[in-house]
C-alpha positions in Angstrom: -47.4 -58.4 45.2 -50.9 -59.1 46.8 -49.1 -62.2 48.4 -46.4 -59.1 50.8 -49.1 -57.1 51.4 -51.0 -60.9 52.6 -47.7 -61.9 54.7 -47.8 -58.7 56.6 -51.1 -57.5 56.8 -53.0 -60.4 56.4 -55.2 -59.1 53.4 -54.8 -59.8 50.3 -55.0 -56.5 48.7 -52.8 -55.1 46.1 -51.0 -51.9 46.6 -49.8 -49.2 43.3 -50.4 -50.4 39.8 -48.5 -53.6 39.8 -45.2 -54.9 38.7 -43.3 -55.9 35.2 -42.5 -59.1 36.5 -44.8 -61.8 35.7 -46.4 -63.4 38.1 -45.1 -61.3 40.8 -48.7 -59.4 41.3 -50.5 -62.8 41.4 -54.0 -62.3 43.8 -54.6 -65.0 45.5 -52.4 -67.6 47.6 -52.3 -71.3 45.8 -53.0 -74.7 47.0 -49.1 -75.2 47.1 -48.4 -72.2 49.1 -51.1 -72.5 51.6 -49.0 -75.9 53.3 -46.2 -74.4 53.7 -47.3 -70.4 54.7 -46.7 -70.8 58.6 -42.8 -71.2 57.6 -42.6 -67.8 56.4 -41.4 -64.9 58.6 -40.6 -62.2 56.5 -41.2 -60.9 53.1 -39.6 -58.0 51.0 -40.8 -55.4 48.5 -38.8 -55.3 45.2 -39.3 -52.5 43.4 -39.2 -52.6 39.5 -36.7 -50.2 39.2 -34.2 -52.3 41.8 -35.4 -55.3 39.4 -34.6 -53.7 36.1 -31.2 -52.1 37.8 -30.1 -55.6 38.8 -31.2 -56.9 35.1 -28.4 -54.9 33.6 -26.1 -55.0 36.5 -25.9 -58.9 35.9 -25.5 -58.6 32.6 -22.6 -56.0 32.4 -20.9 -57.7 34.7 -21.7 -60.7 35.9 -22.0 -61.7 32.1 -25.8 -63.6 33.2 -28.7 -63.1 30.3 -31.6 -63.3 33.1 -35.3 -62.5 33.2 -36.7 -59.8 35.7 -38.4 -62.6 38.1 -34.5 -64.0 38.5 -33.1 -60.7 38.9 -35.8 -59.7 41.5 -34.9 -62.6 43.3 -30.9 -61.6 43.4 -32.0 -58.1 44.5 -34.1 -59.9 47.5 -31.4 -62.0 48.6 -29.0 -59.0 48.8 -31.7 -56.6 50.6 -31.7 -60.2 53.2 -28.5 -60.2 53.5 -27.9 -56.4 54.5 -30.8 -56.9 57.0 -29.3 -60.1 58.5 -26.0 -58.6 58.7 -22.1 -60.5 58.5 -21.9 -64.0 59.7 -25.5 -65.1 58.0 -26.1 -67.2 54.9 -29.2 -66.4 52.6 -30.2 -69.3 50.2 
């Protein structure tokens, strides 16, 4: 997304050819985002392939029909929670 490549570089540039999920390579930060940007300290990049992986994986066997965006946002909190380690709670 333009918007991780924003958050730590400060430029909103995009990097590869995109993603599958919609709305995920969005160029430009909105109205809504703008108030509440200086409460952001960290962004992650999702690749497709972890998205799609987690797609399936939730199906098989979690039994959950979901979309890429709500898979790629399962696979972000797990990447979180590996980084923050035991003890921690990701919302």
């Amino acid at each position: 997304s333009v918007l991780y490549n924003y958050l730590k570089q400060g430029k909103l540039e995009r990097e590869g050819t995109g993603s599958i999920t919609e709305g995920i390579g969005q160029g430009r930060v909105t109205e809504n985002l703008k108030t509440s940007l200086s409460l952001v300290d960290h962004a992650l990049h999702i690749s497709d392939e972890k998205t799609i992986e987690m797609v399936f994986r939730l199906l098989d066997e979690e039994g959950l029909f979901v979309g890429a965006s709500s898979a790629l946002n399962v696979v972000a909190a797990y990447e979180m929670a590996k980084i923050l380690g035991r003890g921690k709670t990701v919302a």
